[in-house]
C-alpha positions as CSV (number, residue, x, y, z in Angstrom):
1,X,35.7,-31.6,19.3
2,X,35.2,-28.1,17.7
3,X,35.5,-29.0,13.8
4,X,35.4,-26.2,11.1
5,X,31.8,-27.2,9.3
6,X,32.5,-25.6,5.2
7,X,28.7,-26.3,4.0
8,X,26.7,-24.0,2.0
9,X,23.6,-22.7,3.3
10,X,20.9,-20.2,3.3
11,X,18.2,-19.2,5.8
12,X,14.7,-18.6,4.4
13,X,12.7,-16.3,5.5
14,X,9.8,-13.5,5.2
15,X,8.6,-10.4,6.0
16,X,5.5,-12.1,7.9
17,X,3.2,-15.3,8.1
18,X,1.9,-16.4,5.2
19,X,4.5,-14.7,2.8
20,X,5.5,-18.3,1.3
21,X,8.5,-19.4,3.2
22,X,7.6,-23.3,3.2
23,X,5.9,-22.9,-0.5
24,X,9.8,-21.4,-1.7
25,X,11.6,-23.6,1.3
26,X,10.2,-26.8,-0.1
27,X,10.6,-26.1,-3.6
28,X,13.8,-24.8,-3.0
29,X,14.9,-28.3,-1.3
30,X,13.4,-30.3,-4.2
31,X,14.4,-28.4,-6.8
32,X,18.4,-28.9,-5.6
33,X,17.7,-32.6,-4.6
34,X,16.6,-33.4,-7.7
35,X,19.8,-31.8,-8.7
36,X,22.0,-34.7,-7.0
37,X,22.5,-32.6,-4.5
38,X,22.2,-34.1,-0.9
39,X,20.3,-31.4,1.0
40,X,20.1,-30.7,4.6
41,X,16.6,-29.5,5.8
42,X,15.8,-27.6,9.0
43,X,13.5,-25.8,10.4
44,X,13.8,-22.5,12.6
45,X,11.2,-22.7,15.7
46,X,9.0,-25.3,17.4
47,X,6.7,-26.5,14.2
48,X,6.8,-30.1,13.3
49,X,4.5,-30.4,10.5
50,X,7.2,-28.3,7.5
51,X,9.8,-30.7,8.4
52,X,7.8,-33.4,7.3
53,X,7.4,-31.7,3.9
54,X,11.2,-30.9,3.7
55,X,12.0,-34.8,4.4
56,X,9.8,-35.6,1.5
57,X,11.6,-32.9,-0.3
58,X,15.2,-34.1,0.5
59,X,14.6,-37.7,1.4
60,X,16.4,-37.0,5.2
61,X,15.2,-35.7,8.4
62,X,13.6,-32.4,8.9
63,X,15.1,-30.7,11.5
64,X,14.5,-28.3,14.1
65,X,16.5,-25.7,15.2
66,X,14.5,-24.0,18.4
67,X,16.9,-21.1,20.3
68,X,14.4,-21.1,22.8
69,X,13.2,-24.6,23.7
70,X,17.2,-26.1,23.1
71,X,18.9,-22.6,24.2
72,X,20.8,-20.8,21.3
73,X,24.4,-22.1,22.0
74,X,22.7,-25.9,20.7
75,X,21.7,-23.9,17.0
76,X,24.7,-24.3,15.4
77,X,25.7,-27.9,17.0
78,X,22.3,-29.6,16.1
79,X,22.5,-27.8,12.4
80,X,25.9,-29.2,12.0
81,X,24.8,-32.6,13.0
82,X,21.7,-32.8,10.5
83,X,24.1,-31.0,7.3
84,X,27.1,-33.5,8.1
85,X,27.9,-34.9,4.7
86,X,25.4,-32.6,2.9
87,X,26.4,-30.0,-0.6
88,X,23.5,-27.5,1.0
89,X,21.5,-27.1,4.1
90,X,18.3,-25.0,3.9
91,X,17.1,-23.7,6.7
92,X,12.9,-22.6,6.6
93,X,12.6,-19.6,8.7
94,X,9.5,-18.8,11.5
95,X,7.0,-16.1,11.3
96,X,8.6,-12.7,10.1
97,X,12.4,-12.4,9.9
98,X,12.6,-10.9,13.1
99,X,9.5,-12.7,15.0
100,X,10.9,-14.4,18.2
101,X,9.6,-15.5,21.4
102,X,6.9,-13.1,22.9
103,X,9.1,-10.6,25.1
104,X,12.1,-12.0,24.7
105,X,14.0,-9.5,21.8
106,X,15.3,-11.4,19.8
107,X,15.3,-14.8,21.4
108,X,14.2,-17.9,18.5
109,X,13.2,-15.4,15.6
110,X,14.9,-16.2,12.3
111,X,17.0,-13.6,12.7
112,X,19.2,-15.1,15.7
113,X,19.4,-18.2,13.9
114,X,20.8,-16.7,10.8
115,X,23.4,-14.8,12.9
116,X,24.0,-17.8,15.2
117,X,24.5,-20.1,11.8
118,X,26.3,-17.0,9.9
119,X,24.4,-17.8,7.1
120,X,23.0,-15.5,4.4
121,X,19.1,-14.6,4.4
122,X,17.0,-15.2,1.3
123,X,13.7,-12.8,1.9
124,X,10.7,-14.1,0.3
125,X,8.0,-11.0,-0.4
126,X,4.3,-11.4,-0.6
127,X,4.0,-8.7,-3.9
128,X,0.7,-9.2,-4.8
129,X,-0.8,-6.5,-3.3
130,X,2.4,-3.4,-3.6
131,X,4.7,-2.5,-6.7
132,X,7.4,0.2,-5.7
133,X,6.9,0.1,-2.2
134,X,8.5,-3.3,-1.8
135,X,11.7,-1.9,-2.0
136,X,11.0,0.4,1.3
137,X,10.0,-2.8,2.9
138,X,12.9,-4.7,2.0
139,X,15.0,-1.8,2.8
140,X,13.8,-1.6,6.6
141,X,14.5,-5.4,6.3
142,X,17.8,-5.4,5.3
143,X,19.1,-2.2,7.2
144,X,17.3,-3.2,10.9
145,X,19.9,-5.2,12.3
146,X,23.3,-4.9,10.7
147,X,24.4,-8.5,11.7
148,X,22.0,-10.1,9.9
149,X,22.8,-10.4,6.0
150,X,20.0,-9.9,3.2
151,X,21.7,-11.4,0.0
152,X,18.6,-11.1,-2.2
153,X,14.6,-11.7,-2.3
154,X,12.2,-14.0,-3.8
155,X,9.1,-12.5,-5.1
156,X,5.7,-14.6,-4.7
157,X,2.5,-14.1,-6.1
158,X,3.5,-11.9,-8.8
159,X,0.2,-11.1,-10.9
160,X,1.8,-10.0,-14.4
161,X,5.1,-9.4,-16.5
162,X,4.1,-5.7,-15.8
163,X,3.9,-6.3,-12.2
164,X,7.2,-8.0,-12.2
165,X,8.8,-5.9,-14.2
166,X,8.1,-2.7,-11.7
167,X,8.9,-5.1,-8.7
168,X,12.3,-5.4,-10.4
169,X,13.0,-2.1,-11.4
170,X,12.1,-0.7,-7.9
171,X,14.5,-3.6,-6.7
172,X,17.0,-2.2,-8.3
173,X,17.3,1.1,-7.0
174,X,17.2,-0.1,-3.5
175,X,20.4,-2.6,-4.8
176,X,19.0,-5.5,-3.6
177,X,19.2,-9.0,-6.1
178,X,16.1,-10.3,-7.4
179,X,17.3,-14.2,-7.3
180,X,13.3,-15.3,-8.2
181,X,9.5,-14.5,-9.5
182,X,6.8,-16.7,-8.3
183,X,4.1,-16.3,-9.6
184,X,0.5,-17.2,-8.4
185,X,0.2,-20.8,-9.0
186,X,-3.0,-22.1,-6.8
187,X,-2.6,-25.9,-7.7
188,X,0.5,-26.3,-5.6
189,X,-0.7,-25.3,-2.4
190,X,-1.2,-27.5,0.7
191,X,-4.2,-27.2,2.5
192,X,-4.2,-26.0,6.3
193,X,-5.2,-26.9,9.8
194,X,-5.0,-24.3,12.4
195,X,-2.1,-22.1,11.9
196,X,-0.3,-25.0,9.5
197,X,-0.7,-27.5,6.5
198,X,-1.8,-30.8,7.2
199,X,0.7,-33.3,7.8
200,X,2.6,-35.1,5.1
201,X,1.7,-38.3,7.0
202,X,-2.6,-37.8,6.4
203,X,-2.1,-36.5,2.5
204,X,0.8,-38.5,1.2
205,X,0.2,-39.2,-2.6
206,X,-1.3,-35.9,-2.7
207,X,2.0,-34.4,-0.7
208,X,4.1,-35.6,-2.9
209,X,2.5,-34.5,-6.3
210,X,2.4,-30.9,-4.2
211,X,6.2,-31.3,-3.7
212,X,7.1,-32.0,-7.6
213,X,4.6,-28.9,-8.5
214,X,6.8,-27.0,-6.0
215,X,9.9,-28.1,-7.2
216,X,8.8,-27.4,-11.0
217,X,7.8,-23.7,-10.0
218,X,11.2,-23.0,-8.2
219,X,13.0,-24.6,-10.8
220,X,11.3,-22.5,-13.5
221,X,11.2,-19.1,-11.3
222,X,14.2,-19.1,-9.6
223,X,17.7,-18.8,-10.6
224,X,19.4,-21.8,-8.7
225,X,23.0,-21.3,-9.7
226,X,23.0,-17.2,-7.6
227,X,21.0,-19.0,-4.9
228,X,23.7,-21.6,-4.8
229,X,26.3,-18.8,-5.2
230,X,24.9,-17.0,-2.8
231,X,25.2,-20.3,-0.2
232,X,28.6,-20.8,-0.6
233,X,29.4,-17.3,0.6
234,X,28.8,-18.6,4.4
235,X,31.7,-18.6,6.1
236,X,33.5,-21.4,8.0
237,X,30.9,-22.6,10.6
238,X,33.0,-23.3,14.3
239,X,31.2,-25.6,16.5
240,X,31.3,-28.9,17.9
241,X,28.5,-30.9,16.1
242,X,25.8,-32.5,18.4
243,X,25.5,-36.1,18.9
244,X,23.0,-37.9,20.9
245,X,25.9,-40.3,22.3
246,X,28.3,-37.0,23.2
247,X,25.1,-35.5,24.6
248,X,24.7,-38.4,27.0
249,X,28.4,-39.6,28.1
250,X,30.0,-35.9,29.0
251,X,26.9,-35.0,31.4
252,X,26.5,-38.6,33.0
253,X,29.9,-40.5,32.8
254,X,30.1,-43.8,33.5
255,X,25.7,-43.4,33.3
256,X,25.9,-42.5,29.6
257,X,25.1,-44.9,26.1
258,X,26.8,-48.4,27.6
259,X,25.3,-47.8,31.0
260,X,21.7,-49.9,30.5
261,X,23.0,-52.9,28.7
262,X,26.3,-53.3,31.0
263,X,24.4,-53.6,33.9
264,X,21.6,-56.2,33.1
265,X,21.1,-59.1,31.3
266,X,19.1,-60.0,27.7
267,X,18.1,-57.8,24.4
268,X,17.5,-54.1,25.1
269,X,14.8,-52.6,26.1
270,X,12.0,-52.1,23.4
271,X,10.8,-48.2,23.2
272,X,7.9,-48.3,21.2
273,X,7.2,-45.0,19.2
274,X,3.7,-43.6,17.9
275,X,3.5,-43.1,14.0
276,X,1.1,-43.0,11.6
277,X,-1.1,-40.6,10.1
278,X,-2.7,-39.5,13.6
279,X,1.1,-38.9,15.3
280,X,3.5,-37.5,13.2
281,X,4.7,-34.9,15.6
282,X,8.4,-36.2,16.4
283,X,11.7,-34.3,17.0
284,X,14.7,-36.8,15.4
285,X,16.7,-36.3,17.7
286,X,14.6,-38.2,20.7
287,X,14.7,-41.1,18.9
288,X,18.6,-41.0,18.7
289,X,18.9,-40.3,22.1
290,X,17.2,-43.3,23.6
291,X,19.0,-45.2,20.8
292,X,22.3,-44.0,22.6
293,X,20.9,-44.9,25.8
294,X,20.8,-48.6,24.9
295,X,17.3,-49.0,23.5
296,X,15.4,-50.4,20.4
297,X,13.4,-47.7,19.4
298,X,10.2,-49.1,17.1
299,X,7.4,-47.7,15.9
300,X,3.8,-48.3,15.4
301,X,0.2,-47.1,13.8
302,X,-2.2,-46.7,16.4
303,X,-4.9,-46.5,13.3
304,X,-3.3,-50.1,11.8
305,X,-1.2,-52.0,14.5
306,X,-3.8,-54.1,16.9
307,X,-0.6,-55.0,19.4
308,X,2.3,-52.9,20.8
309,X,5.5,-54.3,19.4
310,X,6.8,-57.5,20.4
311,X,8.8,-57.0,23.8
312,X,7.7,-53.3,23.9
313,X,8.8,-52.1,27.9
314,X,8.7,-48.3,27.1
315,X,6.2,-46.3,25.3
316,X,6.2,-42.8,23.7
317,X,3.4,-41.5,22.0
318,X,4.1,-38.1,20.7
319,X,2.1,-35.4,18.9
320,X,-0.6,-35.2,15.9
321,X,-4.3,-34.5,14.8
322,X,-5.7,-37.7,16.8
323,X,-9.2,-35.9,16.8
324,X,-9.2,-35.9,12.8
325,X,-8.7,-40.0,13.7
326,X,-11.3,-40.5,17.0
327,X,-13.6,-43.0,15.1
328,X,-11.1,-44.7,13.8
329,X,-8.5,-45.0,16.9
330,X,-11.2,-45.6,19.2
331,X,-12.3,-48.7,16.3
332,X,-9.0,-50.0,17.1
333,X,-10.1,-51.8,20.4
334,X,-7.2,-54.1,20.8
335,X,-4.5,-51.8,21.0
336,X,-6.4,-49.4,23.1
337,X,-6.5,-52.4,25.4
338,X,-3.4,-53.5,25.1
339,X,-2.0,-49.7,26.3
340,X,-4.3,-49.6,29.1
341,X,-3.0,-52.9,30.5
342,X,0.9,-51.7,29.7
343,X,0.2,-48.7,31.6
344,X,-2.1,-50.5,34.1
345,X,0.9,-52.8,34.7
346,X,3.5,-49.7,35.4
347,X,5.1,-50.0,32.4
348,X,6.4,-46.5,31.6
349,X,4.5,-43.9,29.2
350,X,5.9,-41.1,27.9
351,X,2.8,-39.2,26.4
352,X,2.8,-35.7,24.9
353,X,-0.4,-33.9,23.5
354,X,-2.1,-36.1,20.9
355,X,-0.8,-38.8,23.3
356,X,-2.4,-37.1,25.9
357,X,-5.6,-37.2,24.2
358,X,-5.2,-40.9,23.5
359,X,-4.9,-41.8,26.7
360,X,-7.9,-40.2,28.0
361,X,-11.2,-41.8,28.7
362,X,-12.6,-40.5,25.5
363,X,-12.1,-38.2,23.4
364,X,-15.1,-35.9,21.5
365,X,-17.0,-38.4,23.2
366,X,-15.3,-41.5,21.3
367,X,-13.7,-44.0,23.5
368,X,-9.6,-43.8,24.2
369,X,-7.4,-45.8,26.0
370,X,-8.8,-44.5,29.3
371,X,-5.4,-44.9,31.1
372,X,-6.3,-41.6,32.3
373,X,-9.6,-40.3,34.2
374,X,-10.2,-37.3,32.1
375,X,-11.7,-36.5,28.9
376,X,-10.9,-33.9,26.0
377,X,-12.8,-32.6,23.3
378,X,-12.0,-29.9,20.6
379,X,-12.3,-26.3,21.4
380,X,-12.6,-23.1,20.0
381,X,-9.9,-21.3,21.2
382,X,-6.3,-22.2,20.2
383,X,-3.5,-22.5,23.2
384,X,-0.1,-21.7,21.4
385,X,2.8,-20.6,22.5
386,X,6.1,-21.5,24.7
387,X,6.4,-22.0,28.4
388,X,8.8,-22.3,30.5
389,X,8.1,-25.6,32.9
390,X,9.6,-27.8,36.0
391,X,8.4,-31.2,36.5
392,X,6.1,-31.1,40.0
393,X,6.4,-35.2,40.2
394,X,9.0,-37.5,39.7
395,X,8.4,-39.7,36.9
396,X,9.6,-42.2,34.3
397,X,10.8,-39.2,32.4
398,X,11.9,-36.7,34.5
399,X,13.0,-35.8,38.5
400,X,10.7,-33.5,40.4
401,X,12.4,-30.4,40.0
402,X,13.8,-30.8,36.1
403,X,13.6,-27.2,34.2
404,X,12.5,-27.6,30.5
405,X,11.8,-25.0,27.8
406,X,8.7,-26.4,25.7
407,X,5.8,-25.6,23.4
408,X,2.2,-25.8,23.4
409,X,0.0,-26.0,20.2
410,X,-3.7,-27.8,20.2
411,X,-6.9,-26.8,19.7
412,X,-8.3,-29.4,22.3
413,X,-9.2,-29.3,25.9
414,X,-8.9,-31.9,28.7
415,X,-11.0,-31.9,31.9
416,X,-9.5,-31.9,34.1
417,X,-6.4,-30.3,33.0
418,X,-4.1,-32.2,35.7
419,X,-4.4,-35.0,38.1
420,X,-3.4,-34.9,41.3
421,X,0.2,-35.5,40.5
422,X,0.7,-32.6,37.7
423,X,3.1,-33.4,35.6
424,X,4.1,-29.9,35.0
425,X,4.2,-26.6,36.8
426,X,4.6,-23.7,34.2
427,X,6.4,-20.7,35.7
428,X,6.2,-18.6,32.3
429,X,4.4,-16.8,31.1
430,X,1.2,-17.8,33.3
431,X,1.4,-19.6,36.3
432,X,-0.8,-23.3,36.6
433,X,-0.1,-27.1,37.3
434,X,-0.8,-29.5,33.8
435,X,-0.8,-32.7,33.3
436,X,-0.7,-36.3,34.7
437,X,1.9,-38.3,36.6
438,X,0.4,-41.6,37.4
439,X,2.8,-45.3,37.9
440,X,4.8,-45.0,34.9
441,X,3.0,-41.9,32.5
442,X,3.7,-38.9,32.4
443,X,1.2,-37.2,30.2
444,X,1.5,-33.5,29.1
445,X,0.0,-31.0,26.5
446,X,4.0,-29.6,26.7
447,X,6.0,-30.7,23.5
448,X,9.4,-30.4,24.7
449,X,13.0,-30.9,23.0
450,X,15.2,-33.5,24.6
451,X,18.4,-32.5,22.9
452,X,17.8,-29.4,26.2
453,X,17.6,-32.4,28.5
454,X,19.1,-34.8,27.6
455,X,19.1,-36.9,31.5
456,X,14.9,-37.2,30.5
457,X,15.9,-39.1,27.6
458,X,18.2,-41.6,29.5
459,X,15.5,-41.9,32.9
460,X,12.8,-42.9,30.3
461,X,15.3,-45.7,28.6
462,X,16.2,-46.7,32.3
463,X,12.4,-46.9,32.9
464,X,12.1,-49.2,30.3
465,X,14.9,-51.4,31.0
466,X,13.7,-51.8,34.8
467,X,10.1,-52.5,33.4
468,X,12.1,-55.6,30.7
């Protein structure tokens, strides 16, 4: 049912990488929660790792909002099923403001989400290294597309009251609202892995003492009540909120949430999820869907946990940095022997990068699950970027022939790259077979969204209730 969603919100964003967006995003987010404000975090584009800093933030789910991998009509629906309830959703923008998918226009930038969520666009400006030409950037900002609407910047890495003062007065002029200063402040930042900062999940007493010093430097730079102001001029948001149980029932029918515990006997089925410092690469909303589908979703530390879950019949190991972890997952004998006999035994796998790595044969020459006859290692060269994909072999999680939007983002390499049942075949933007289909697993470097999908979500829950 369409419902008229009243919330106040504001996209982040910046002229480029690097400009500060998750630096003002989080602080932003902590600085209102510790308001009593119950905040709404999301996050424009494929990147798990911010949302993890944005849950610690607000205490809920980071959330994705992906135009490309979920399709833009699903922005506004997933967005108003995260901010249901919420006094402010914040959403942490991708790249530069207008930085989409690679030859697609506008397709997943910031910008399309902002105009798809109608919501104002804070601009935060790297100003350490420019004084009056900052307005002339934000200026081209501002005046590029018409439909999207600049309500004010955030300056970071300001070097004096001099500096700031000409950043202002140039600001002025161009009639666009200064609603913060940042200055240089080197003890809050994260530290970085590839092309983003180390997961919450690996640095957590440090994350948090990063997320207070954010909040204090927002707090103390920014003024909160415009920025608040500012959110409450969105408009009326019309959409029909997404829910992982609406997702399944419409599509499939009678096939939908009921479905697996109608038609057999005993407990659900037992999905056991990856977590942990070494996977911490999860969408929310896959958990939710197998929930709907009839299953017990539970989840487990490879690095800690020597057994999978009592009465576990499904597995999903997701994303992460398992290489920083190779000693000590491949110390962990007994649960790398209890998945090879899980798999062994056809129970179904749903494995996606770092869960491609684990179960390999060894990885950077440390021993893995060795589910799969293949080895990876870490590489020089990073593969990022989306693809478009169809499933070349049926499998626990998908029918030959399934069309899914995902992403690719690792640093590793596996040899060889697919078995001889692929699990994909990417048609965009190169051409090649990937992956492994073997009994139950399906194992992929492709992170994909479910909420696109949502019949893989309910195959792997069936999967697992065959396999109870």
């Amino acid at each position: 049912m369409v419902t008229s969603l009243r919330i106040p919100r504001l996209v982040i964003a910046a002229p480029s990488s690097g400009s500060g967006k998750t630096t003002v995003a989080t602080g932003l987010m902590a600085a209102f929660s510790e308001r009593g404000l119950a905040v709404s975090p999301h996050k424009a584009g494929p990147d798990y790792i911010d949302p993890g800093y944005h849950a610690l933030a607000t205490g809920r789910p980071g959330r994705n909002l992906d135009a490309f991998m979920c399709g833009p009509e699903l922005v506004a629906p997933l967005f108003a099923h995260g901010a249901a309830g919420c006094d402010l959703a914040l959403v942490e923008g991708v790249m530069g403001l207008y930085d989409g998918a690679a030859g697609r226009g506008e397709l997943a930038s910031t910008a399309q989400v902002a105009k798809l969520l109608r919501a104002p666009v804070v601009l935060v400006v790297d100003a350490s290294s420019q004084s009056r030409s900052v307005a002339a950037l934000v200026h081209g900002f501002a005046s590029f597309d018409p439909q999207v609407r600049l309500g004010g910047v955030i300056l970071n890495k300001v070097g004096s009251d001099r500096h700031e003062a000409m950043l202002r007065e140039a600001l002025e002029e161009a009639g666009m609202p200064v609603l913060g200063v940042l200055r240089r402040a080197p003890q809050v930042a994260a530290p970085s892995r590839h092309l983003g900062l180390v997961p919450v999940a690996e640095r957590r007493s440090d994350a948090v003492s990063s997320v207070s010093a954010l909040a204090d430097q927002v707090r103390a730079g920014c003024d909160l009540e415009a920025l608040m102001a500012l959110a409450r001029t969105a408009p009326a948001l019309e959409c029909e909120p997404w829910s992982a149980q609406g997702a399944l029932v419409p599509r499939y029918g009678d096939d939908g949430p009921q479905a697996l515990d109608a038609r057999g006997a005993g407990p659900r089925p037992v999905i056991a999820v990856a977590g942990g410092p070494a996977f911490t690469f999860s969408y929310a909303e896959h958990a939710e869907l197998l929930a709907a589908a009839g299953a017990e979703v539970v989840t487990f530390d490879p690095l800690r946990d020597e057994a999978l879950p009592d009465g576990t019949t499904g597995l999903v190991i997701g994303g992460g940095f398992p290489e920083v972890y190779a000693p000590e997952l491949a110390a962990n004998a007994p649960l790398r022997e209890a998945v090879a006999a899980f798999a062994a035994a056809g129970g179904p796998v749903a494995a996606e990068c770092a869960g491609l790595l684990y179960l390999a044969r060894s990885l950077d020459g440390k021993p893995m699950c060795g589910v799969l006859d293949a080895d990876a290692r870490m590489s020089e060269r990073l593969t990022l970027g989306y693809r478009e994909a169809v499933a070349v072999s049926d499998s626990a999680l998908a029918v030959a022939g399934t069309r899914l939007r995902g992403h690719e983002f690792h640093r590793t390499v596996i040899e060889p790259g697919a078995g001889s049942a692929p699990a994909w075949g990417f048609t965009h933007p190169e051409r090649r077979v990937e992956g492994f289909v073997r009994q139950g697993v399906h194992a992929s470097y492709l992170h994909t969204h479910w909420a696109a999908e949502p019949s893989v979500a309910l195959r792997f829950a069936r999967s697992a209730a065959r396999a109870r």
